[in-house]
C-alpha positions as CSV (number, residue, x, y, z in Angstrom):
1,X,-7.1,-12.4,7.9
2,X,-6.1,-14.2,11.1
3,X,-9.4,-16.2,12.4
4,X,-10.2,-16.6,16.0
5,X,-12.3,-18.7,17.6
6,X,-14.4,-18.4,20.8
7,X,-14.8,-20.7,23.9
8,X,-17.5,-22.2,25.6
9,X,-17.4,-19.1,28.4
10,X,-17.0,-16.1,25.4
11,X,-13.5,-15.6,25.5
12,X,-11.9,-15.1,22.3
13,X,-8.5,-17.1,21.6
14,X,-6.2,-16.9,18.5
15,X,-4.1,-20.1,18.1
16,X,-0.7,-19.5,16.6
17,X,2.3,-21.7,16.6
18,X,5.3,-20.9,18.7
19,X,9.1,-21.8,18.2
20,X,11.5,-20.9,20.8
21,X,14.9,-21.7,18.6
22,X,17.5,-22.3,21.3
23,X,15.5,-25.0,23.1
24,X,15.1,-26.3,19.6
25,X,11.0,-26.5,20.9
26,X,7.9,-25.6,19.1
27,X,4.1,-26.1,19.3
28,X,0.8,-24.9,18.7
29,X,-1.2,-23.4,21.1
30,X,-4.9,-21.4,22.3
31,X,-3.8,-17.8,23.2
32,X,-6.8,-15.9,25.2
33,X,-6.3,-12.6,23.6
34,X,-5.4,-10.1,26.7
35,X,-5.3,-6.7,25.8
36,X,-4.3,-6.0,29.5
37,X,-1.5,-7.6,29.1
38,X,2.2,-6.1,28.0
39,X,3.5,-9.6,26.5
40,X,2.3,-12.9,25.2
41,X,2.4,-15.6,27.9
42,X,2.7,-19.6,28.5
43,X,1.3,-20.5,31.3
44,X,2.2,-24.2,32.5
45,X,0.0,-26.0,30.8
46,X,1.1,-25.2,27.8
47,X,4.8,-24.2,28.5
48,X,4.7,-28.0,29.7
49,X,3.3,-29.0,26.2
50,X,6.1,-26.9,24.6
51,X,9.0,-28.4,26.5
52,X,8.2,-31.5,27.0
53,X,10.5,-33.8,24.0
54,X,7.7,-37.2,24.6
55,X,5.1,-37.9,25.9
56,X,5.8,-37.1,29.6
57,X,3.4,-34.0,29.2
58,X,0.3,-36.0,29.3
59,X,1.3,-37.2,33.1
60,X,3.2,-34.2,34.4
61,X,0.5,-33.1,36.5
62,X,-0.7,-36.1,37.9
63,X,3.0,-38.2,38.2
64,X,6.2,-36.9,40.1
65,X,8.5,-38.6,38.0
66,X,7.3,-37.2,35.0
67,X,6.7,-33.8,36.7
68,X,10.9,-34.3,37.6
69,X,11.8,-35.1,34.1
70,X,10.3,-31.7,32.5
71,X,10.9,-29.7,35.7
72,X,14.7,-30.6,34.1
73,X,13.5,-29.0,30.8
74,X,12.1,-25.9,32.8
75,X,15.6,-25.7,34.4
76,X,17.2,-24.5,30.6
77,X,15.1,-21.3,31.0
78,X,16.8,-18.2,31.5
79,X,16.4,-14.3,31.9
80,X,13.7,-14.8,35.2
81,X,11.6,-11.5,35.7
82,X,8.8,-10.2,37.9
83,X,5.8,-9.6,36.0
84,X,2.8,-7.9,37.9
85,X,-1.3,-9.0,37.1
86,X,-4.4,-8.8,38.6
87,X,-4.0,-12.2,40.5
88,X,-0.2,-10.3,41.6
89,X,3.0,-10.6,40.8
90,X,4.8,-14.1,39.2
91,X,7.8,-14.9,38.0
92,X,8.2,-15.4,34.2
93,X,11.3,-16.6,32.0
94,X,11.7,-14.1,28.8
95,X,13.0,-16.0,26.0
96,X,13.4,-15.0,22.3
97,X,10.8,-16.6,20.5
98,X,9.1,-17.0,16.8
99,X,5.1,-16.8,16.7
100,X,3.3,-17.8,13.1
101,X,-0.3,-17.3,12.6
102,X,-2.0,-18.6,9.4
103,X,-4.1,-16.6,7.4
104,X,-7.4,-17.8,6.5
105,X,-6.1,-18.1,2.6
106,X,-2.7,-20.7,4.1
107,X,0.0,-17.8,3.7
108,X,2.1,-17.7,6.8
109,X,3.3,-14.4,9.1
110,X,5.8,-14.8,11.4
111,X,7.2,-12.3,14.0
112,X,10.0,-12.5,16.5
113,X,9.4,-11.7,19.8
114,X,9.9,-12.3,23.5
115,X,7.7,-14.9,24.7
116,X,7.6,-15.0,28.8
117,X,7.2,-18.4,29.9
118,X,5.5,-18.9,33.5
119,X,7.4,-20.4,36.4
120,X,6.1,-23.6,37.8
121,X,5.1,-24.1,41.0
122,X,6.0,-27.0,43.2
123,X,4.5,-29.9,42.6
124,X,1.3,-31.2,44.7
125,X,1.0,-27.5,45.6
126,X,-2.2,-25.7,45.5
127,X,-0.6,-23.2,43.5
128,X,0.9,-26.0,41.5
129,X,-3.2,-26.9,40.3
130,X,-4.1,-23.7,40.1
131,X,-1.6,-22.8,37.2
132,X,-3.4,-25.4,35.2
133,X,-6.5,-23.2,34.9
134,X,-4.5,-20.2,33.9
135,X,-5.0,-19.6,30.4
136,X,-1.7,-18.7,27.9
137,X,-1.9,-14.8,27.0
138,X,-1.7,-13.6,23.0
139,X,-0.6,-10.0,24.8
140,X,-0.7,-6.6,23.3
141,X,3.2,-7.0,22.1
142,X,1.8,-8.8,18.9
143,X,-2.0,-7.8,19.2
144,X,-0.7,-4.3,18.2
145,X,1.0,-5.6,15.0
146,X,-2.9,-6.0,13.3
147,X,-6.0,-4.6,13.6
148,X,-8.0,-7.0,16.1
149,X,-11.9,-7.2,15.2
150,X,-13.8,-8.5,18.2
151,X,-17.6,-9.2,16.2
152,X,-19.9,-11.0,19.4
153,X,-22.7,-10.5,17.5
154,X,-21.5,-12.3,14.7
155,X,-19.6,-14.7,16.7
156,X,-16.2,-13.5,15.0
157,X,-12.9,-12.4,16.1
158,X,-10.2,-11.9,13.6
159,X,-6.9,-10.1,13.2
160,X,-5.7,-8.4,10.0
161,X,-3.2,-5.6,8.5
């Protein structure tokens, strides 16, 4: 069993680690679980987490120069593609990816998978702030490898075979 945990506003996040092997980049991360959507998402705050190689994520959205140094990382990102939402359409980067969960007994599942990595805006731009809200996506191209449990009464989420 894969626990979940939910926020302070109900939504129900799985946290799972995510290793994109040709940027030689990995982290672990909140994914809002998103039934509505078709893949699993970084948006920029944690795409910035992801790339970043120091400490230059902390500052990227409030300093230029440290925006310009992982802007460089975002630069190594290939395969751009339209992907439409209910806030419209964006431009995301699909890159092959490795997501591992841990099960509430320590074993370890890993599956490979495309991971779409959000385009950054400009900096300074409204836009720019506004992709800091946006949540990263666990999407229903890895929800529908388990059975996902959604328990508000009993303040559980879970996923399992």
């Amino acid at each position: 069993m894969i626990l979940g945990v939910f926020g302070p506003d109900g939504s129900a996040y799985i946290i799972a680690n995510i290793k994109v092997p040709r940027l030689k980049v990995e982290g672990t991360f909140p994914l809002l679980v998103d039934t509505g959507a078709d893949g699993t998402a970084l948006h920029m705050r944690e795409a910035i987490q992801l790339l970043s190689t120091d400490a230059t994520a902390n500052n990227a959205w409030n300093d230029q120069k440290s925006w310009a140094k992982i802007r460089k990382r975002f630069r190594l990102l290939r395969n751009p593609t339209s992907i439409g939402g209910v806030g419209g359409t964006a431009t995301y980067f699909k890159e092959p990816a490795q997501i591992t969960f841990t099960h509430t007994g320590g074993k370890e599942e890993s599956h490979d998978f495309g991971l779409d990595i959000a385009k950054p805006a400009s900096f300074g731009s409204r836009r720019f702030d506004e992709q800091f809200e946006l949540p990263s996506l666990l999407g229903i191209d890895i929800i529908n490898l388990f059975r996902l449990v959604v328990d508000f009464p009993n303040n559980r989420i879970f996923l399992e075979h």
